[in-house]
N, C-alpha and C positions, 0 to 999 in steps of 0.2 A: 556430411561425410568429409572427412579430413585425410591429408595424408603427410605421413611423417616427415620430417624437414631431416632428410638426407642432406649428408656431402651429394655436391654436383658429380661425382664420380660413381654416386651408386643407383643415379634419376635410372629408372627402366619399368617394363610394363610390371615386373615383379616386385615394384616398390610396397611395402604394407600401408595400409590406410587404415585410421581409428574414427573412429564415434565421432560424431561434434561431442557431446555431453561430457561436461566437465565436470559438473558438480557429483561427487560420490555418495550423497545424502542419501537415495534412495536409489540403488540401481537393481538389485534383485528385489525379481517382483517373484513371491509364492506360488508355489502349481496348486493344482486343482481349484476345487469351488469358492474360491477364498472370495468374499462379501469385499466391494469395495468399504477400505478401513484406513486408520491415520498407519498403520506399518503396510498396508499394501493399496494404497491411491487410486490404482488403475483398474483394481480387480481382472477377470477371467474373460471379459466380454468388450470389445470396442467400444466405447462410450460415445457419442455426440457424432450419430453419424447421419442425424440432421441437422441443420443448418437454422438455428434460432431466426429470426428476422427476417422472415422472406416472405411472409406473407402480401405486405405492400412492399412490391421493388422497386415500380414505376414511379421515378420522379422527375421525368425529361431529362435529368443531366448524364452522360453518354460513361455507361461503366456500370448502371446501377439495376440492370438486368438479371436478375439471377433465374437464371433456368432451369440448375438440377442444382440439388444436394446430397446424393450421396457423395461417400470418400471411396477414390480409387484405391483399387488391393485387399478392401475388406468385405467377407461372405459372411461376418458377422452377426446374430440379430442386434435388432435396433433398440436395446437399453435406452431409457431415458438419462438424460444428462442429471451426474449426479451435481449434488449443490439445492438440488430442487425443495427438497429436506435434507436437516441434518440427520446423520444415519444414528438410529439412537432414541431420538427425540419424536417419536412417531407422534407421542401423546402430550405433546407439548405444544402449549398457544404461541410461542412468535414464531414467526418466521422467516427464513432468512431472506432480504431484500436483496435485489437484481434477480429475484429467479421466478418469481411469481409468471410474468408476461415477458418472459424476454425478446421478444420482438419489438417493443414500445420503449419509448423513452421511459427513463425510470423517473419517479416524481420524489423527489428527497422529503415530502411531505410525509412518504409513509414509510421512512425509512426508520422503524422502529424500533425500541433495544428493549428489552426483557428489564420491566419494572417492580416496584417489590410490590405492587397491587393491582395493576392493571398491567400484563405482560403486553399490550397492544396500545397501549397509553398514548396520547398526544404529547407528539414535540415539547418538553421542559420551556416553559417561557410562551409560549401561545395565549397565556389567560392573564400575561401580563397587561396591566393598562398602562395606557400612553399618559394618562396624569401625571404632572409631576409634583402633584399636593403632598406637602410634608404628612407622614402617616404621623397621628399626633401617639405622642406617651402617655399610657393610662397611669394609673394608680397599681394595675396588673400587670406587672411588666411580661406576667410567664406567657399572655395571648398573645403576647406578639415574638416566641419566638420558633416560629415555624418556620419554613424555605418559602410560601407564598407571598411573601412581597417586594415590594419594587425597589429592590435595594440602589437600583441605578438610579432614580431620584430623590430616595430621602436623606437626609443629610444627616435626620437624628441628633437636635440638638439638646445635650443632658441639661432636664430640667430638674433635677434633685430626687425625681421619684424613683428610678434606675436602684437596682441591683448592683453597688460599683464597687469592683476589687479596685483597687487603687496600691501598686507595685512603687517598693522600694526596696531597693540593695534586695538580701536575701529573705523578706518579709511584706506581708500587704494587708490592709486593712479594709475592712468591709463597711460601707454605708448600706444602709437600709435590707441590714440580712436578715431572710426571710426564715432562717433555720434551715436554712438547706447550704450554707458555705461555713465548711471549717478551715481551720486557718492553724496549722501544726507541723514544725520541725522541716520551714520551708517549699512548704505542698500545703493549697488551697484544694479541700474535695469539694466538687460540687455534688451532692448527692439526691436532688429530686428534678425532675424538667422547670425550664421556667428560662429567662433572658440574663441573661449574666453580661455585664459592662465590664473594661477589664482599660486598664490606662494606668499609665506611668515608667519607670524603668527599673526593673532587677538586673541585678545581677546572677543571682543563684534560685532563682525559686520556679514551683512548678505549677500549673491546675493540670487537675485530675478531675475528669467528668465519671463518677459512679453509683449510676442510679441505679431503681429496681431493673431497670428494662424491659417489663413490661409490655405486653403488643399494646398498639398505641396507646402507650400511657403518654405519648404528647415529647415534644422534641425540646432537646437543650440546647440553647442558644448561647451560643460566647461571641458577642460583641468585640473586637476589637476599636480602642478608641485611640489610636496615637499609643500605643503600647509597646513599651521595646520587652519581651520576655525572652531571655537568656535563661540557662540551668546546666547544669554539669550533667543532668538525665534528660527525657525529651522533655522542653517545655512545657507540652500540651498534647496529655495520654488520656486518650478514652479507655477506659476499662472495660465499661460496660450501661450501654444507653438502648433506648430503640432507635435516636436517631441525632447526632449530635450536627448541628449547623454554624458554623465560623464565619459569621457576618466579620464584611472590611467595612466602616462604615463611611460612608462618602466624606472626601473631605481630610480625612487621615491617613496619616503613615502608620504603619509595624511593620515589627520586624521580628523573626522568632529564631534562637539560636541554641545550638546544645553543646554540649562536649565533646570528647571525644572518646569518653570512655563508656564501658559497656553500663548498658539502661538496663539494667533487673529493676523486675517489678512484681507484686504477687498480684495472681488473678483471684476471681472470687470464688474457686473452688479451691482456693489455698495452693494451688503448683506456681513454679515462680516461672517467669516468662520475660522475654528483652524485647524492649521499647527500639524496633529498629528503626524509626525516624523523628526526627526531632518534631514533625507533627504523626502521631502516629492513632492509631484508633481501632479497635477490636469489632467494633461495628458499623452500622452506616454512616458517613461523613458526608456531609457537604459544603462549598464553599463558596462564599456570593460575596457580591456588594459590589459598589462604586470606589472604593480604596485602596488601598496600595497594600500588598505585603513581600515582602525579604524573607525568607525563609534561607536560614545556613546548615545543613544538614554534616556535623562534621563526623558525627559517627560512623553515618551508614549512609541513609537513604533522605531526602528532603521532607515530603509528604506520604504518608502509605496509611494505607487501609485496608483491614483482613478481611472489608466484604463489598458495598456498593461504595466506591465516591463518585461522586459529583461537582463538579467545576462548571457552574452557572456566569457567570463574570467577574471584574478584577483584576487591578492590574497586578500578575503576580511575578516574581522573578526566585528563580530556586537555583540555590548550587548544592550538590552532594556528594559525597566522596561515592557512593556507589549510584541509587536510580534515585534521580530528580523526584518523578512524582509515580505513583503504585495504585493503582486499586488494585487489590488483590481478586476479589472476584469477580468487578468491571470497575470500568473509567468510561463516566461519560462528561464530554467538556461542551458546553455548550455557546460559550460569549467569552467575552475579555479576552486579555491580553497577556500572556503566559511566555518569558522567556527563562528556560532548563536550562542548566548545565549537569553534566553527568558524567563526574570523571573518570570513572571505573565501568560504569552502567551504563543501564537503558535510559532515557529519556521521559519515555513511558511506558508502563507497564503493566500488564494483568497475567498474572499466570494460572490461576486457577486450575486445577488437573486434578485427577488418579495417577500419582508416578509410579512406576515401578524399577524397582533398582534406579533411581533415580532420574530417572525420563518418564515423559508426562505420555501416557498411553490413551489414559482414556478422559474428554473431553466431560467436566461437568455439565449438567444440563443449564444453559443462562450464565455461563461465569464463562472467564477468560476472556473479557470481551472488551477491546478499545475504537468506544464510539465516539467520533469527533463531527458535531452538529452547528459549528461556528467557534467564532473565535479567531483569535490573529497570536498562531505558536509557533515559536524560536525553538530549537532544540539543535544544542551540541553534546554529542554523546560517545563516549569512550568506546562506548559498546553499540549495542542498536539503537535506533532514533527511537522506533514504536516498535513494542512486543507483546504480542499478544498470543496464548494456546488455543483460543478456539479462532477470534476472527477481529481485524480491522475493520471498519468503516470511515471514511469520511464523507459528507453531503452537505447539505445547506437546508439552514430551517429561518429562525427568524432572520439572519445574518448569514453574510456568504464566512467559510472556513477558508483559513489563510494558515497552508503549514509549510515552514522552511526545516528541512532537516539537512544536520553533516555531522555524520557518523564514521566511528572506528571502525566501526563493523559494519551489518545490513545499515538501509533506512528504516523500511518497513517490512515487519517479518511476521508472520501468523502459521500457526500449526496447521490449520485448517485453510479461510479464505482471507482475499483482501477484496473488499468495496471503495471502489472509487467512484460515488455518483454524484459527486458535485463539489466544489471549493478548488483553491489553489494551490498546487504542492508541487513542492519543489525539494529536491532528494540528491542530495550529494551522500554516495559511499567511498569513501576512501579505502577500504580494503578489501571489499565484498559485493555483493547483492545490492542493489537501491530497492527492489521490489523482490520480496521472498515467500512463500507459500509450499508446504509441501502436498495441497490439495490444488486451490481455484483460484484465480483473479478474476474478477468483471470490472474489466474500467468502462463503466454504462456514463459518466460525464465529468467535467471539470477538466482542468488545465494543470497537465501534468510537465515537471521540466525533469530528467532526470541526469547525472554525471555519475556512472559507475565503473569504479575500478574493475569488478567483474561485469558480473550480468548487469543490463539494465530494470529488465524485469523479466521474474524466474517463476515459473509454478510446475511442481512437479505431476500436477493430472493437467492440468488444462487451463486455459486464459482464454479469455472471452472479451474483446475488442469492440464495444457496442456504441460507444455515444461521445469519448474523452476525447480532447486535443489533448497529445503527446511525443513532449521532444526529448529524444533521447538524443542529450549532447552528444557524449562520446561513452564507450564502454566496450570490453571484451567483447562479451555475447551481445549483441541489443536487445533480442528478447527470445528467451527460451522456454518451449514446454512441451511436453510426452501431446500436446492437444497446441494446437493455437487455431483460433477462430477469429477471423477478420471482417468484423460484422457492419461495423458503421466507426465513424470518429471520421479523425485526419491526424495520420503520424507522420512524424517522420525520424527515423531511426540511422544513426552513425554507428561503426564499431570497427574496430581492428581487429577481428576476426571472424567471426557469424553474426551477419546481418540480422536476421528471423532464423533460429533454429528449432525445428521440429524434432526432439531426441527425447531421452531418460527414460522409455517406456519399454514395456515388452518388446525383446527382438520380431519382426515379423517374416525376416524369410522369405521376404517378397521382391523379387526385382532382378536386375543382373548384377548391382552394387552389393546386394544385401551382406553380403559376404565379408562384406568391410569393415560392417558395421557393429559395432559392440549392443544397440540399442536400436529400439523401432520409435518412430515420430510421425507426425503429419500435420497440413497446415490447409486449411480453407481459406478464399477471402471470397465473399459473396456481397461484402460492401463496405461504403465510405473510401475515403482516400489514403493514400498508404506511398511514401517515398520509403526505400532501403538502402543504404548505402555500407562501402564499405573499404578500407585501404590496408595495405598489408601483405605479410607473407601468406600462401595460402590460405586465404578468404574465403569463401562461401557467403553472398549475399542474400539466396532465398535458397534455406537447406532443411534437407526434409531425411531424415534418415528411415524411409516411408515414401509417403506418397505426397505430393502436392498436386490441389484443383483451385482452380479460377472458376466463378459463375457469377460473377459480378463485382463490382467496383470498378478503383483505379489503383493501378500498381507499377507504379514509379520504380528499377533496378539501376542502381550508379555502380561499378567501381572506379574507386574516384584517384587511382593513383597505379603505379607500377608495381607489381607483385613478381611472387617467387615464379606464378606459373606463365607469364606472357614477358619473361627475357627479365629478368632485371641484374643488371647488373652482369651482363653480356649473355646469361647462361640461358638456355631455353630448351622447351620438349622435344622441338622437332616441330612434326606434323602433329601436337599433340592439342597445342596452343595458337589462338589466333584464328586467319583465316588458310586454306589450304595444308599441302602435306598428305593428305589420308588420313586425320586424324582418326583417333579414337573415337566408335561409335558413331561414324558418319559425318556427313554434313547436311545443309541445308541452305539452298538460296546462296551457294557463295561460302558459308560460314561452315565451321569443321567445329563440330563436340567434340569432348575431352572427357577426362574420367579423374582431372586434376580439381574437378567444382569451378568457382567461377560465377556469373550472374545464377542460373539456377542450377542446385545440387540435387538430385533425388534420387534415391534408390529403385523404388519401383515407380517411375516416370512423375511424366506433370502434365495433367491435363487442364486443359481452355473450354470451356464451353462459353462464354461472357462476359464481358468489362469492358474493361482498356489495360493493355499489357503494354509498356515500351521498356526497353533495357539494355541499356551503356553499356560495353563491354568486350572484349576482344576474346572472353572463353567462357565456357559453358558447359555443364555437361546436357542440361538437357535445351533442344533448342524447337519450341512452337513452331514460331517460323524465324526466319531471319535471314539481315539483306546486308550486304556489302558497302555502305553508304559512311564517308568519312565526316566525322562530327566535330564540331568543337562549342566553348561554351559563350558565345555571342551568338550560335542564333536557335530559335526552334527548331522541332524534327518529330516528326510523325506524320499523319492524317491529315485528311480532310476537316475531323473534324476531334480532333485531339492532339495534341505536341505537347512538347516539355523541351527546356533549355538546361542543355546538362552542364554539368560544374566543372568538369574535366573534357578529353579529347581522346579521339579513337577511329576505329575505322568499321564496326559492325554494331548493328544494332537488332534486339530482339525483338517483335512484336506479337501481336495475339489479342482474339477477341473481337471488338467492334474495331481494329485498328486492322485494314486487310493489304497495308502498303505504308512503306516510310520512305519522306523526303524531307528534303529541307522547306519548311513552309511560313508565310506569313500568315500571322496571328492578329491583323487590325481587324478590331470591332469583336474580337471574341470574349468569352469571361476568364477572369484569372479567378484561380483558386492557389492561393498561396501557405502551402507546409509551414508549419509552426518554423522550421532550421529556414525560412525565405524565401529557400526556391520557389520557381514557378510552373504550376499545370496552367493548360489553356484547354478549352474547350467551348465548341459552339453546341 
């Protein structure tokens, strides 16, 4: 709950107050029986109003008690949390990972993506051998061109039996053709499967991969050898394969570059169609090896693909006037080393949809989908980092996943969900969202950093907090969702305006605020640790436009500076702010609630049943308990058997929980638990 930034001359109990909820992407939610769906998130019925993770609480460390889960305010029945399936997909084999056992650490080993033969497949790279024995060249070169081998240790040195286009100027000549490479009017067709060797430098010339396609009629393999191929159209157009594979081969450079003018090209049903990247491909693509490639996308787009790619290893680097690299109806990246530039565009991307009037309404079954299972990726992007219609994932499989993103726009943005269950990501938005979702997030692990100009991370049904270390530099919102669920990890969260905001959802109607409020929200934490912090005009650090409950963990509350509503800058409420006066909505121990937000905001209250609650701060509207005790940030303050050293100074502090008194206290011999932002928890 926010309230509008009057002139100091019109501050009074009659001042209006708005919504937290900033983002206007989904505010009206449908009446009646309407199925939770991508145009209505929340559906007709309270969703998650148990508490995943609670089955094992007991860990001796002092916070991690959960006693109840329901949510205060709601007489709703108990719906299963959606995400559990995709709505749609009843009779479909994958399923989506983090929802399985959400109470348990999630295991990135089964974090599986929709394959084109086994939908439950093993991790890409698992059946790799550790050998690094040269795979020798037959006399067959076409057996060896499939995605199963080790292209990280073969070096593949050409012994004259190879398949070799061999590129000059706007022309190239063929050793050892098998009748399957024509060579006419600057375009080499490849036209049956088999290994194709490709070396030397054009200027103007193309391959074209267009076989029968055939279900596995066997995959065409274009070897890259030291290969510079430039073309005034895409360099290198699939038309039409069951599965075209772009080995880098260890050892080498390429480099693939286009023009800048429009790629017409005719398909094999005779309709003409544009080549929108300089590697581009109508069918499935994938790409490996131990080598290097440059891709200059100047038309459009760097690498795209109209159906599965695949990014196995390599070290690749892509710049494109629009998106770096595309699978159109997945991306999955699994090793090497990948740095996008994307000056108009996405970074990465899959959109696959049903659009209507051009937005993507309904979710294909298995498409849309940007899975990232290793690898070490750079992405600078005009627009979004990673974009995906149905869902993100990042994890870890043979290799931990390394992503840096700084975006124009979002970082990561999905229709549906985002998975974070393992690797390193790091998320600069400079204009928007770092974490975007208009259904789910589950951050179930890995080490999140994020810097957002807006939200730090956004989901318009609900986030689920289960296992991630996450630092939210700095950010507008630090994190917002119609649901947040605080289940396990360690955050800690900055922002200059809403700390944790519970909003965007159905109005509820519930409380003595509610009235303020544009939108209904709510916020659980039933575990792991959790600092909030926040500095600014009218702040809100833990804000619920709803209800908020505690039943375990630890919950860290700072504001870390002078604001609009405890005097700044000589002006102040009255008795509205601070300690004493009569404030609004009482006091407690010393301390006087307000109706201005402040450490905690909630419309229809905030209930404690267990944890550890401590909370910095001179206003509140709603207050557990709280003491009169002046802080500063050289020493501890809490419990017996809990404290925190806060970052700023003040003179009231909130507490709740296993915390049943605050003083200033020494902390030798206890354990630090230290917040990704440095601070320090203590606890014995």
């Amino acid at each position: 709950m926010k309230m509008l930034k009057l002139p100091v001359i019109a501050a009074s109990v009659t001042l209006s107050l708005t919504a937290c909820f900033e983002d206007n992407t989904t505010n009206a939610v449908p009446n009646g029986e309407t199925p939770i769906s991508a145009e209505n998130p929340y559906g007709n019925e309270f969703f998650g109003t148990e508490v995943p993770g609670t089955e094992n609480p007991g860990t001796g460390i002092p916070g991690n008690q959960i006693p109840g889960t329901d949510v205060p305010g709601y007489e709703a029945p108990g719906n299963e949390i959606p995400g559990s399936e995709i709505p749609g997909n009843e009779n479909s084999n994958p399923q989506i990972p983090g929802t399985e056992n959400p109470g348990t650490g999630f295991s990135s080993s089964s974090s599986n993506i929709p394959d084109e033969q086994n939908p439950g497949s093993q991790i890409p790279g698992g059946d790799i051998s550790s050998s690094s024995s040269v795979v020798p060249v037959t006399p067959n070169p076409g057996s060896e061109s499939g995605d199963d081998e080790n292209d990280n240790e073969d070096a593949r040195t050409l012994n004259g039996t190879q398949i070799l286009l061999k590129l000059a100027g706007t022309s190239a000549t063929v050793e050892n053709n098998n009748g399957c490479v024509e060579v006419a009017d600057k375009v080499a067709t490849i036209t049956c499967p088999g290994a194709y060797y490709v070396t030397g430098e054009s200027s103007d010339f193309q391959v074209v991969v267009n076989t029968p396609a055939a279900e596995k009629e066997g995959n065409t393999g274009i070897y890259l050898y030291n290969a510079t191929l430039k073309s005034s159209n895409a360099p290198i157009l699939v038309k039409n394969a069951d599965k075209t594979v772009i080995h880098l081969v260890k050892g080498t450079t390429n480099v693939v570059e286009d023009g800048n003018g429009n790629h017409l090209f005719t398909k094999i049903n005779g309709a003409q169609d544009t080549a929108k990247a300089a590697i581009y491909s109508r069918d499935d693509l994938n790409i490996k090896g131990a080598g290097t490639l440059t891709v200059k996308g100047k038309f459009r787009n760097g690498i795209q693909c109209s159906n599965d790619l695949k990014i196995k290893n390599g070290n690749i680097t892509v710049e494109a006037e629009e998106n770096a690299v595309k699978g159109k109806g997945s991306l999955q990246i699994s090793g090497g080393t990948l740095n996008l530039t994307a000056k108009k565009g996405d970074g990465l991307e899959s959109d696959e949809c049903e659009e209507v009037n051009g937005e993507c309404k309904n979710i294909v079954e298995g498409k849309g989908i940007i899975d990232i299972r290793g690898g070490n990726i750079t992405i600078k992007a005009g627009d979004d980092g990673i974009d995906a219609a149905n869902y993100v994932m990042i994890s870890d499989s043979t290799e931990t996943s390394t992503v840096k993103v700084t975006a124009t726009g979002k970082g990561l943005v999905a229709e549906k969900y985002i998975y974070v269950n393992g690797g390193k990501l790091d998320v600069k938005s400079e204009g928007d969202d770092a974490l975007h979702t208009h259904w789910q997030i589950y951050m179930n692990g890995g080490d999140v950093t994020i810097n957002a100009k807006d939200d730090g991370i956004h989901a318009d049904s609900a986030l689920y907090m289960k296992g991630s270390t996450i630092n939210v530099v700095t950010a507008n919102e630090g994190i917002e969702s119609y649901k947040i669920f605080a289940e396990g990890g360690i955050t800690s969260t900055f922002a200059t305006n809403d700390g944790w905001n519970g909003a965007g959802g159905p109005k509820d109607n519930v409380g003595q605020y509610a009235a303020f409020s544009e939108s209904g929200g709510h916020i659980v934490v039933s575990g792991g640790y959790h600092y909030i912090s926040a500095k600014g005009n009218m702040v809100d650090v833990f804000d619920a436009n709803g209800s908020g409950k505690m039943t375990g963990g630890v919950l860290i509350l700072e504001i870390t500076g002078e604001s609009y509503e405890n005097g700044m800058g000589g002006f102040n409420f009255g008795g509205w702010g601070g300690q004493g006066g009569g404030g609004m909505g009482g006091g407690n121990g010393g301390c006087t609630s307000n109706m201005a937000g402040g450490l905690i905001d909630t419309d229809a209250g905030f209930e404690i049943t267990g944890g550890v609650l401590l909370a910095f701060g001179n206003y509140s509207t709603d207050l557990p308990k709280c003491a009169t005790v002046t802080y500063n940030n050289t020493s501890y303050y809490g419990s017996d058997k809990a404290a925190f050293k806060p970052t700023y100074q003040g003179n009231a502090i909130i507490y709740g929980g296993e915390v049943t008194s605050v003083a200033q206290v020494q902390t030798n011999g206890w354990t630090e638990v230290k917040f990704p932002n440095g601070v320090s928890y203590m606890h014995k």
